[in-house]
py3Dmol code that shows the C-alpha trace and the ligand (Angstrom):
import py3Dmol

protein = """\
ATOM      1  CA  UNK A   1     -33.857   8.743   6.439  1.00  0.00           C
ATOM      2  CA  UNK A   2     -34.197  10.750   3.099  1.00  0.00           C
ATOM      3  CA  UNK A   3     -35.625   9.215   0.244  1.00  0.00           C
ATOM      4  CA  UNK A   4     -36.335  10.177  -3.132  1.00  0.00           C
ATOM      5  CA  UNK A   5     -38.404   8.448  -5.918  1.00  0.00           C
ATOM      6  CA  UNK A   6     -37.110   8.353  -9.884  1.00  0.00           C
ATOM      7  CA  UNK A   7     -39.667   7.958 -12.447  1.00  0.00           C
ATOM      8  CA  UNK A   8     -37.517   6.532 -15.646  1.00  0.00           C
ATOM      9  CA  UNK A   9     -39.960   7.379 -18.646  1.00  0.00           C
ATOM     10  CA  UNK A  10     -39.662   4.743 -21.310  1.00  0.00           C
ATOM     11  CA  UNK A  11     -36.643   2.923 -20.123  1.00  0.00           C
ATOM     12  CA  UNK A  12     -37.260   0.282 -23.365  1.00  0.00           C
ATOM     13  CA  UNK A  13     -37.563   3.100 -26.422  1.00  0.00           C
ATOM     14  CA  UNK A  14     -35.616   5.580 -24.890  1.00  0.00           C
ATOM     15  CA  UNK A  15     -32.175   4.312 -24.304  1.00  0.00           C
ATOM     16  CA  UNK A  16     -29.924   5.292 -27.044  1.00  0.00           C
ATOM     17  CA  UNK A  17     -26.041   5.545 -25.978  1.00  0.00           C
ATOM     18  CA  UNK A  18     -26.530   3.907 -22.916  1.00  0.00           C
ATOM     19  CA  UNK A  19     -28.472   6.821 -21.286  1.00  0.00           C
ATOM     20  CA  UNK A  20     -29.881   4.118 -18.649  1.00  0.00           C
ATOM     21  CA  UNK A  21     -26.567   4.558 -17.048  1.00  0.00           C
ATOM     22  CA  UNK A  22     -27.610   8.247 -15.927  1.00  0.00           C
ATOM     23  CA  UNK A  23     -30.478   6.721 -13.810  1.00  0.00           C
ATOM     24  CA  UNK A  24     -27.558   4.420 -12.418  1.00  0.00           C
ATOM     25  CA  UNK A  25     -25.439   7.203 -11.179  1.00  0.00           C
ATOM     26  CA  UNK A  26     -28.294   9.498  -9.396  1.00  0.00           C
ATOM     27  CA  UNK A  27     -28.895   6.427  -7.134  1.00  0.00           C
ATOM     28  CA  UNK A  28     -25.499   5.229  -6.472  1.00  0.00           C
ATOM     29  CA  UNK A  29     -24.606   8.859  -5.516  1.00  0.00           C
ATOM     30  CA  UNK A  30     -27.874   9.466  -3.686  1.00  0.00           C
ATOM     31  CA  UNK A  31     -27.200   5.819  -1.962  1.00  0.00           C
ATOM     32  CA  UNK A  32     -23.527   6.819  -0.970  1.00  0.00           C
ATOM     33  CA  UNK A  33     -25.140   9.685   0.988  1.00  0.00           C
ATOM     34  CA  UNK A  34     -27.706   7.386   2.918  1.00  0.00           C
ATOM     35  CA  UNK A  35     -30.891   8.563   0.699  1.00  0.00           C
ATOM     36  CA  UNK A  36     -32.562   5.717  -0.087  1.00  0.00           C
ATOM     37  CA  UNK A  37     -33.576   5.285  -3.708  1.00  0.00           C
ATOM     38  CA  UNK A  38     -37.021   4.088  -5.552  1.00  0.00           C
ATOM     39  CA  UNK A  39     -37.090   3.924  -9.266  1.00  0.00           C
ATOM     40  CA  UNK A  40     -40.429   3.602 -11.102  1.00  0.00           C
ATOM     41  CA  UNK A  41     -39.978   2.482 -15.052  1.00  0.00           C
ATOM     42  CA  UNK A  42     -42.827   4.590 -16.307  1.00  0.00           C
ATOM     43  CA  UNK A  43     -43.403   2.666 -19.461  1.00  0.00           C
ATOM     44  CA  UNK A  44     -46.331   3.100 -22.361  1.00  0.00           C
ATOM     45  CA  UNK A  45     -49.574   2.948 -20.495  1.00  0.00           C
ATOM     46  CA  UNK A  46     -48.266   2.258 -16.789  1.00  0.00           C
ATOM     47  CA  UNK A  47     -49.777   4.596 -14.872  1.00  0.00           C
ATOM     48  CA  UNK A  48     -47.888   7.505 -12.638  1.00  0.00           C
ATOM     49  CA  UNK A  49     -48.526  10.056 -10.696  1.00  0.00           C
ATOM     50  CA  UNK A  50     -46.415  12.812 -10.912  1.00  0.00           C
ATOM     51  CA  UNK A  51     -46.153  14.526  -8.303  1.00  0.00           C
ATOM     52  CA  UNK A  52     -44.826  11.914  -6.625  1.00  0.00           C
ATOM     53  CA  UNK A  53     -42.096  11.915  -8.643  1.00  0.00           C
ATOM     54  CA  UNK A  54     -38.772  13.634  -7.403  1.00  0.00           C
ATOM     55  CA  UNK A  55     -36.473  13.209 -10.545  1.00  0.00           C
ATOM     56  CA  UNK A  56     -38.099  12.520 -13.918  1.00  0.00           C
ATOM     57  CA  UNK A  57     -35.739  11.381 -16.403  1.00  0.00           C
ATOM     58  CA  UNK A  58     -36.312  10.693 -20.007  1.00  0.00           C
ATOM     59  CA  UNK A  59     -33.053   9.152 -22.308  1.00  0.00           C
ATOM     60  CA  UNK A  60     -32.489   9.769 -26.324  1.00  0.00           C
ATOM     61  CA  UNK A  61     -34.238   7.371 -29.137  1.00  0.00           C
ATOM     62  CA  UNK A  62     -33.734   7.163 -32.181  1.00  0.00           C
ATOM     63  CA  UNK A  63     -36.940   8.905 -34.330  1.00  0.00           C
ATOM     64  CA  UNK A  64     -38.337   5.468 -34.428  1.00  0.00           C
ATOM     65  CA  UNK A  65     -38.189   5.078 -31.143  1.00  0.00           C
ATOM     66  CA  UNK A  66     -39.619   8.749 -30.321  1.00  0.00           C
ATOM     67  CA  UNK A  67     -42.887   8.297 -32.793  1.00  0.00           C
ATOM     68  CA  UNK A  68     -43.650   5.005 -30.471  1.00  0.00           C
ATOM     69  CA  UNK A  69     -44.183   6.753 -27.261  1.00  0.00           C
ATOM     70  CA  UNK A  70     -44.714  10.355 -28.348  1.00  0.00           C
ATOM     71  CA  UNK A  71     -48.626   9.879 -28.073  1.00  0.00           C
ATOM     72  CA  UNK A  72     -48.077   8.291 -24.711  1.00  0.00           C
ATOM     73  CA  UNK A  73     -45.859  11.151 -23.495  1.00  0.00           C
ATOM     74  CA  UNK A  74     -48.059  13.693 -25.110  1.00  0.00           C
ATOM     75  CA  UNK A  75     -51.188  12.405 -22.321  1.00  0.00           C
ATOM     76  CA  UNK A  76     -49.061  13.201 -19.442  1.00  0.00           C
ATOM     77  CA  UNK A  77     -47.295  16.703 -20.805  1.00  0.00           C
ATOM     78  CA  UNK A  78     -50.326  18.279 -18.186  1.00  0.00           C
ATOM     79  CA  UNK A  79     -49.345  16.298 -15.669  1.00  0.00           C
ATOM     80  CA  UNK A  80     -45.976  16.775 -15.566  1.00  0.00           C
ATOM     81  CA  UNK A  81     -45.581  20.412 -16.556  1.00  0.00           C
ATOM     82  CA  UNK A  82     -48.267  21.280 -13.704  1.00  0.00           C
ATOM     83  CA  UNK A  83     -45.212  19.734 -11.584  1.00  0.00           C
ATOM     84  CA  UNK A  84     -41.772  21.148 -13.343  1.00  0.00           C
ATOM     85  CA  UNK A  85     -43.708  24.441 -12.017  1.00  0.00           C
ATOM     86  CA  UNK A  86     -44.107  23.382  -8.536  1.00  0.00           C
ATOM     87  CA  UNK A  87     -40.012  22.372  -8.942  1.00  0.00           C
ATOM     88  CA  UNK A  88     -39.846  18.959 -10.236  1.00  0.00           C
ATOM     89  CA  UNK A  89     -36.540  17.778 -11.093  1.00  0.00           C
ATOM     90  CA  UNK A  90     -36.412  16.621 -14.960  1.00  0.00           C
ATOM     91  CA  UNK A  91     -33.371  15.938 -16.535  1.00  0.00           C
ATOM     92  CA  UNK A  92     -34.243  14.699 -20.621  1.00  0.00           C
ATOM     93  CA  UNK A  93     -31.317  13.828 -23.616  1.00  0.00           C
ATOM     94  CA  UNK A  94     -31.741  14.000 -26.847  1.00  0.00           C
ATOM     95  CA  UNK A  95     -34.436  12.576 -27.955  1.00  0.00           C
ATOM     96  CA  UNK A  96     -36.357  13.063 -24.955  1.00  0.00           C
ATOM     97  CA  UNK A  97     -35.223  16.827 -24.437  1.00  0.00           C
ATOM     98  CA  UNK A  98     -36.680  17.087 -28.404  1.00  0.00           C
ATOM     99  CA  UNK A  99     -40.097  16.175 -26.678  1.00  0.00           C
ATOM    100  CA  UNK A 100     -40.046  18.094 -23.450  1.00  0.00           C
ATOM    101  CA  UNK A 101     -40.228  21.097 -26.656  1.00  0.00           C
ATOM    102  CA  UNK A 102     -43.510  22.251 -28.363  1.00  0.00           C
ATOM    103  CA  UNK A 103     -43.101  19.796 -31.027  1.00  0.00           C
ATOM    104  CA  UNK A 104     -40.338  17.959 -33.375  1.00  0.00           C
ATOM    105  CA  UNK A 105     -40.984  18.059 -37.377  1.00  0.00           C
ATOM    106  CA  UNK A 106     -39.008  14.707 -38.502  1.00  0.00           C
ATOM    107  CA  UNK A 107     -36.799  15.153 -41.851  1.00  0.00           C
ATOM    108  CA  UNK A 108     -39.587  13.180 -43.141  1.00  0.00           C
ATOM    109  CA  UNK A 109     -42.084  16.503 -41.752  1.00  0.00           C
ATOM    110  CA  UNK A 110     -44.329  14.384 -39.842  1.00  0.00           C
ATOM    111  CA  UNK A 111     -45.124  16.210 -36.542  1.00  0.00           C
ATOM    112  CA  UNK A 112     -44.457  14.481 -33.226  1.00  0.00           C
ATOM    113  CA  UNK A 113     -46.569  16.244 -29.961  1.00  0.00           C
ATOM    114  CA  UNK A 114     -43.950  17.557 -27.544  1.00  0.00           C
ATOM    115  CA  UNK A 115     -45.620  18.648 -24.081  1.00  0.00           C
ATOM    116  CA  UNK A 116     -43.908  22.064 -24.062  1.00  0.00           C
ATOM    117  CA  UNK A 117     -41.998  22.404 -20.844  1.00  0.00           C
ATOM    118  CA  UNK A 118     -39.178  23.796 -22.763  1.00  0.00           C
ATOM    119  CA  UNK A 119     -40.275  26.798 -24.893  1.00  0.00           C
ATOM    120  CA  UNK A 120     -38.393  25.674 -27.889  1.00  0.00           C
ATOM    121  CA  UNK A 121     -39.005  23.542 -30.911  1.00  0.00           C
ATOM    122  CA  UNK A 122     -37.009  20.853 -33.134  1.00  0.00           C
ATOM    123  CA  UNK A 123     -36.709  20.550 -36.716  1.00  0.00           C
ATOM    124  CA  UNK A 124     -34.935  17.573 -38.177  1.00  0.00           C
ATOM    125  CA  UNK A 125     -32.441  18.636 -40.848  1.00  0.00           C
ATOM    126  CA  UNK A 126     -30.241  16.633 -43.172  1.00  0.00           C
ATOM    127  CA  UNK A 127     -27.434  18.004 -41.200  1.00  0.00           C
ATOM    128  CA  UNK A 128     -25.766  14.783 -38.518  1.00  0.00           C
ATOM    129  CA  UNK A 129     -24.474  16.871 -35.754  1.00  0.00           C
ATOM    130  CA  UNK A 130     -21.953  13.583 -34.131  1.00  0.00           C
ATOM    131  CA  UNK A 131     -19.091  14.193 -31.954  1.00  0.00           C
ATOM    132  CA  UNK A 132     -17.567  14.701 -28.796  1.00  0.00           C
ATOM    133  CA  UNK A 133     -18.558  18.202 -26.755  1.00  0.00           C
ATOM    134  CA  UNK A 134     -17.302  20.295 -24.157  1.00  0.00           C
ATOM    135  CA  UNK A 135     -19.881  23.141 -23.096  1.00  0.00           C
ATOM    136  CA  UNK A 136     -18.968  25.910 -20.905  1.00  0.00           C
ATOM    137  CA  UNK A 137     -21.957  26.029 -18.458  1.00  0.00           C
ATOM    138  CA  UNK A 138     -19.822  28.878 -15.979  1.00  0.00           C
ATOM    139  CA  UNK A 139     -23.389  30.747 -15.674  1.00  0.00           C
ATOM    140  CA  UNK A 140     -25.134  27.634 -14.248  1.00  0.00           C
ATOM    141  CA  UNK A 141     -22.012  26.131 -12.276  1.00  0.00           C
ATOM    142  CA  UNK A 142     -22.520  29.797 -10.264  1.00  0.00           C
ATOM    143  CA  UNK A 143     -26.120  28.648  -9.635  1.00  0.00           C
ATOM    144  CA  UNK A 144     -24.886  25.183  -8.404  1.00  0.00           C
ATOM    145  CA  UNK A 145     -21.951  26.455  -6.286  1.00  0.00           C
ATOM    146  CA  UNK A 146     -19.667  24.181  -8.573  1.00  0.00           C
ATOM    147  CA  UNK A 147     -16.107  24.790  -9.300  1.00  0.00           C
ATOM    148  CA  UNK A 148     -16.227  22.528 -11.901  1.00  0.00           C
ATOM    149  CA  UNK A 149     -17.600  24.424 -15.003  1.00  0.00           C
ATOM    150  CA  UNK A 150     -17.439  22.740 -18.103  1.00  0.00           C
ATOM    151  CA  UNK A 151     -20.151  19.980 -18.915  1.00  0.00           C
ATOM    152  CA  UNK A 152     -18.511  17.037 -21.569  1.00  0.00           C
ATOM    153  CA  UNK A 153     -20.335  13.931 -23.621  1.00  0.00           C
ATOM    154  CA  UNK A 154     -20.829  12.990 -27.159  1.00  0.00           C
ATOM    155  CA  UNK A 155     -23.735  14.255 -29.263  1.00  0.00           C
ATOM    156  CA  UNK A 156     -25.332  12.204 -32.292  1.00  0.00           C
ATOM    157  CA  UNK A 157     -28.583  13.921 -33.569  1.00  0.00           C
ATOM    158  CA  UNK A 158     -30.011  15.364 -36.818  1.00  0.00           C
ATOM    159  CA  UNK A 159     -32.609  17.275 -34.759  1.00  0.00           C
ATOM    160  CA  UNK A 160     -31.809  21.473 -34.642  1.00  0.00           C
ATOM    161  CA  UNK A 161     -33.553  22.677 -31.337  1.00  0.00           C
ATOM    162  CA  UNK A 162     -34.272  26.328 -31.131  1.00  0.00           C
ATOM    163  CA  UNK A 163     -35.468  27.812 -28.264  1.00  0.00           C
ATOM    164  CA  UNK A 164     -37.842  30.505 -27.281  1.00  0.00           C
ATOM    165  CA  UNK A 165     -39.135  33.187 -24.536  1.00  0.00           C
ATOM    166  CA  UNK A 166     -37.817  31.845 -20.877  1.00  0.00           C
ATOM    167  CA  UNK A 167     -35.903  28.704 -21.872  1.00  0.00           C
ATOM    168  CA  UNK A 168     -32.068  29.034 -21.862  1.00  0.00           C
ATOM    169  CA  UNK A 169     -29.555  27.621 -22.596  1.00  0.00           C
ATOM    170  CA  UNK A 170     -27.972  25.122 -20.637  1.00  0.00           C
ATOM    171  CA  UNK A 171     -24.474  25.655 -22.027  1.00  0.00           C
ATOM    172  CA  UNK A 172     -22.200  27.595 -24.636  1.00  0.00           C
ATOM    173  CA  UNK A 173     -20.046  25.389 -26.866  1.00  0.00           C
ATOM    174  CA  UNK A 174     -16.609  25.319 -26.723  1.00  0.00           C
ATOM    175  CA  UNK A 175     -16.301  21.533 -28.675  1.00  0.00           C
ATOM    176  CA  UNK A 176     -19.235  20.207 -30.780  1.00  0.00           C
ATOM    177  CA  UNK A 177     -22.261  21.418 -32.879  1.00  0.00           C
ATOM    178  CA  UNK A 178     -24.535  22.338 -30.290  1.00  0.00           C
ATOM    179  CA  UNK A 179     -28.600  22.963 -30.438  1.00  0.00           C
ATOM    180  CA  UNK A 180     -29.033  24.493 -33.964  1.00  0.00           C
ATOM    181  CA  UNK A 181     -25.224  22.756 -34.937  1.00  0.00           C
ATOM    182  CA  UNK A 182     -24.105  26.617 -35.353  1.00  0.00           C
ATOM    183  CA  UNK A 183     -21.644  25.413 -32.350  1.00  0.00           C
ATOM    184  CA  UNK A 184     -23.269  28.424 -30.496  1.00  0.00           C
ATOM    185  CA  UNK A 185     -25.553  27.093 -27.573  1.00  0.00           C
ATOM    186  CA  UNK A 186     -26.533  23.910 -25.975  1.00  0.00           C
ATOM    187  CA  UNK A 187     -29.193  22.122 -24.603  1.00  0.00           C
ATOM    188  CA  UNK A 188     -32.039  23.812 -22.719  1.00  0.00           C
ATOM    189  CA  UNK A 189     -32.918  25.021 -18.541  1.00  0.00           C
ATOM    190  CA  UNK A 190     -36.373  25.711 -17.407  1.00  0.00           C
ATOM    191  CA  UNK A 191     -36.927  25.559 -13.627  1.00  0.00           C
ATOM    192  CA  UNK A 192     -35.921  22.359 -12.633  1.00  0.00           C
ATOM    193  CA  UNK A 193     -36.087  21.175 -15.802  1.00  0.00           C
ATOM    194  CA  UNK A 194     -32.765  19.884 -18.004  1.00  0.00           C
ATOM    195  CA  UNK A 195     -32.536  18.858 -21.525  1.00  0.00           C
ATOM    196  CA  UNK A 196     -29.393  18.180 -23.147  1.00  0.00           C
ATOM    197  CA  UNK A 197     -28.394  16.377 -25.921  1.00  0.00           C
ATOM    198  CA  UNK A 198     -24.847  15.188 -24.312  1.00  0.00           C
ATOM    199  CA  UNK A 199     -24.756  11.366 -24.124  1.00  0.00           C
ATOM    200  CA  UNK A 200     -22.172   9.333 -22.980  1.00  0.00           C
ATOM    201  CA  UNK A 201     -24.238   8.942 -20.633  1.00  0.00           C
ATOM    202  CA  UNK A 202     -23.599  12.839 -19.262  1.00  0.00           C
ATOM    203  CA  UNK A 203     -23.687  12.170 -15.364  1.00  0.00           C
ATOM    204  CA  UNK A 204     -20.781   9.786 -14.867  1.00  0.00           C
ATOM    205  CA  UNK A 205     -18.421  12.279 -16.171  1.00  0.00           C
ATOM    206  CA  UNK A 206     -20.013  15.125 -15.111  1.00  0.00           C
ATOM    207  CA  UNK A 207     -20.786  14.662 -11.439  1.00  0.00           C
ATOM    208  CA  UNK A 208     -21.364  18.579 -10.557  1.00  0.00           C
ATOM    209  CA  UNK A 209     -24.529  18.074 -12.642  1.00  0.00           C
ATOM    210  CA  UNK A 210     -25.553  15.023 -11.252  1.00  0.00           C
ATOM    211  CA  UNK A 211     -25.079  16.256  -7.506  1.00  0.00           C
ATOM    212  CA  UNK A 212     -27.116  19.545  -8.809  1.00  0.00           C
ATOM    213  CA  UNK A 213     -30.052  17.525  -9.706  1.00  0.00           C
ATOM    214  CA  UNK A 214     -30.050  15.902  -6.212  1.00  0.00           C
ATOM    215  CA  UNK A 215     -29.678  19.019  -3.944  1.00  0.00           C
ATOM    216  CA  UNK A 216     -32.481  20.468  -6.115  1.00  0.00           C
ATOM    217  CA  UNK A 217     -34.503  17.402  -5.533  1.00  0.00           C
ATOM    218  CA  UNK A 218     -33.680  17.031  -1.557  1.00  0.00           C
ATOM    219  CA  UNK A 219     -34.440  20.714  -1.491  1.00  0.00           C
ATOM    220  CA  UNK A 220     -37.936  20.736  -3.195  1.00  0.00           C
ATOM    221  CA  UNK A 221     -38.715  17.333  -0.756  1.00  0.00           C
ATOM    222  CA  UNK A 222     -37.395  18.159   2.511  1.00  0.00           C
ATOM    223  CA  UNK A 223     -36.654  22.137   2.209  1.00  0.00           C
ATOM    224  CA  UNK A 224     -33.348  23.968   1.816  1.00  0.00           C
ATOM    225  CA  UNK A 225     -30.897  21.285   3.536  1.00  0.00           C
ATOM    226  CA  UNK A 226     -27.111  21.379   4.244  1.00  0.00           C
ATOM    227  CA  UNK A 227     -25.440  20.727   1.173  1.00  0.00           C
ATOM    228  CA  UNK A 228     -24.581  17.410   0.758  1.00  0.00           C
ATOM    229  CA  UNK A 229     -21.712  15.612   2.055  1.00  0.00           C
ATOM    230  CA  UNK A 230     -19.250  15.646  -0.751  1.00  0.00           C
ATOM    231  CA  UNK A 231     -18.216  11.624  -2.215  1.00  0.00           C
ATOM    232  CA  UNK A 232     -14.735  10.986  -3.540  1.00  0.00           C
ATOM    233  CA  UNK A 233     -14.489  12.239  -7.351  1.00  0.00           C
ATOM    234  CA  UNK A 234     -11.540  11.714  -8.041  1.00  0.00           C
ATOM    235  CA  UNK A 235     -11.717   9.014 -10.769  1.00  0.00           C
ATOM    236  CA  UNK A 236     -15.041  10.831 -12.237  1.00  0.00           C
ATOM    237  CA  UNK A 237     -12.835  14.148 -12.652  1.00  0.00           C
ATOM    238  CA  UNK A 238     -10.030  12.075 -13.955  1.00  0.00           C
ATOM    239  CA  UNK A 239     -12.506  11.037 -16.814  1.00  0.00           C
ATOM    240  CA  UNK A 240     -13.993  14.356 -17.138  1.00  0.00           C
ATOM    241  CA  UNK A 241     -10.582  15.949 -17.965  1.00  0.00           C
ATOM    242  CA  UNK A 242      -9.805  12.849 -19.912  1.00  0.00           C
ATOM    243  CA  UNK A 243     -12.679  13.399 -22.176  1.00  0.00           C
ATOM    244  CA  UNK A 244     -12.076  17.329 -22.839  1.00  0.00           C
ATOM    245  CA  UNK A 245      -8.799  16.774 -23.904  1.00  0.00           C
ATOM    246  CA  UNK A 246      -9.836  13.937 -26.098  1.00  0.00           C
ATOM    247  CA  UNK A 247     -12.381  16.178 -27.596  1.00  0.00           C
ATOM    248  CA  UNK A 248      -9.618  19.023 -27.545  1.00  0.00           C
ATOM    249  CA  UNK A 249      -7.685  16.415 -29.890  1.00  0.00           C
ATOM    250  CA  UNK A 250     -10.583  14.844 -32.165  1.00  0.00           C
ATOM    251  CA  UNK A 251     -10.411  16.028 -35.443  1.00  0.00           C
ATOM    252  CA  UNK A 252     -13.620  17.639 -35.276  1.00  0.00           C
ATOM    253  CA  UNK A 253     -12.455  19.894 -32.973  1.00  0.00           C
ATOM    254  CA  UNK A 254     -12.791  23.580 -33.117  1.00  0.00           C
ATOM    255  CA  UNK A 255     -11.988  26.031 -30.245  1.00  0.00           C
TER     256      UNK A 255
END
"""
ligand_1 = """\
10
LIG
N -34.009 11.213 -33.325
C -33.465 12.456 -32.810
C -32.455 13.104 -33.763
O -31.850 12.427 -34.569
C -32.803 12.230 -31.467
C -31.600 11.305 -31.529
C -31.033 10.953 -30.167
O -31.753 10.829 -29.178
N -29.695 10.757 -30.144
O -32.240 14.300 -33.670
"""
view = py3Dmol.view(width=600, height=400)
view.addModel(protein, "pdb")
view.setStyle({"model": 0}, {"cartoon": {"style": "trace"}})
view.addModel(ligand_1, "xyz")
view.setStyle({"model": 1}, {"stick": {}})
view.zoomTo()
view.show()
């Protein structure tokens, strides 16, 4: 029987928006497929060894709750870089994608240690990029054989990422601000690696993704295997189309 093993960093600080429930969806759909399921809270000071880790996931805080285990984070940015090169599996919101970057300079400009796996950098601004978002991610849906090829989830940061050399994009806005809140580009892709700053939380509604990180996991651990067998979306579709059009009809909308 497959298994695989989810390290949840900072479970306590870094839960804004419900982002737990991301954690709660990669087992139940890595259960439903017979793959049994370990989850390792990886909190301030608990030791972890990385590359026994087949999804690291980090949620959004709030700036207080990113100065309280940047330090922490910053002592294991060798660690787990050294593994998002061998092909670990990271997906990061928010506040946690702001510290898989080189650094983030709070609106206050104190400078909190990111452990640069994404080649990008956040600046906080005075500008509250909040709202629903719908991201076109047809470049990356090609890579993950989906049909499906719009990402959706709600955004609530004051953080402008910009990123550098081979970090991409993960998406292009269609609905929302975005990574600099020019409502160009969102979120961020390097290797394995995912940052995003879609709450909601993103994989409920967006099960393509979710399924993506999985393969890519099962892939790394037990080599290029038969896709998976495919689970019943029908209500997590339902909501996905649910929430574009509700984001089509917000009146922050822009298309
Ligand atoms: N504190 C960061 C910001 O405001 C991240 C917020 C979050 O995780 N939603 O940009």
């Amino acid at each position: 029987m497959q298994s695989l093993t989810i390290y949840h960093m900072y479970p306590d600080a870094m839960n804004l928006y419900g982002d737990l429930g991301n954690v709660v969806t990669l087992r139940r759909r890595m259960l439903e497929r017979g793959i049994s399921v370990d989850i390792v809270n990886v909190g301030r000071g608990v030791k972890a060894d990385f590359s026994k880790a087949d999804i690291v996931f980090l949620g959004g805080g709030q700036d207080r709750g990113q100065k309280i285990i940047a330090d922490d984070l910053a002592k294991r940015g060798p660690a787990i870089k050294r593994e998002v090169e061998r092909g670990l599996v990271c997906l990061t919101i928010c506040g946690g994608f702001q510290l898989f970057g080189k650094y983030f300079k709070t609106k206050e400009g104190e400078m909190l240690p990111g452990i640069s796996v994404f080649d990008a950098y956040t600046v906080g601004s005075d500008k509250r990029c909040i709202g629903n978002v719908v991201l076109d991610i047809e470049a990356e849906a090609k890579k993950w054989k989906s049909t499906l090829n719009t990402l959706v989830g709600f955004e609530n940061h004051s953080g402008l990422t910009y990123l550098e050399g081979k970090t991409r994009p993960l998406g292009k806005v269609k609905i929302g601000y975005g990574n600099t809140g020019d409502r160009k580009y969102e979120g961020a892709v390097y290797n394995n690696c995912y940052g995003t700053y879609l709450h909601g939380p993103v994989l409920p509604k967006n099960p393509h993704f979710a399924d993506h990180l999985i393969q890519m996991a099962i892939n790394r651990k037990y080599g290029s295997w038969a896709r998976m067998k495919q689970i019943d979306d029908r209500i997590e579709l339902a909501a996905h189309k649910a929430a574009v059009l509700r984001a089509k009809t917000a009146k922050t909308a822009h298309i």
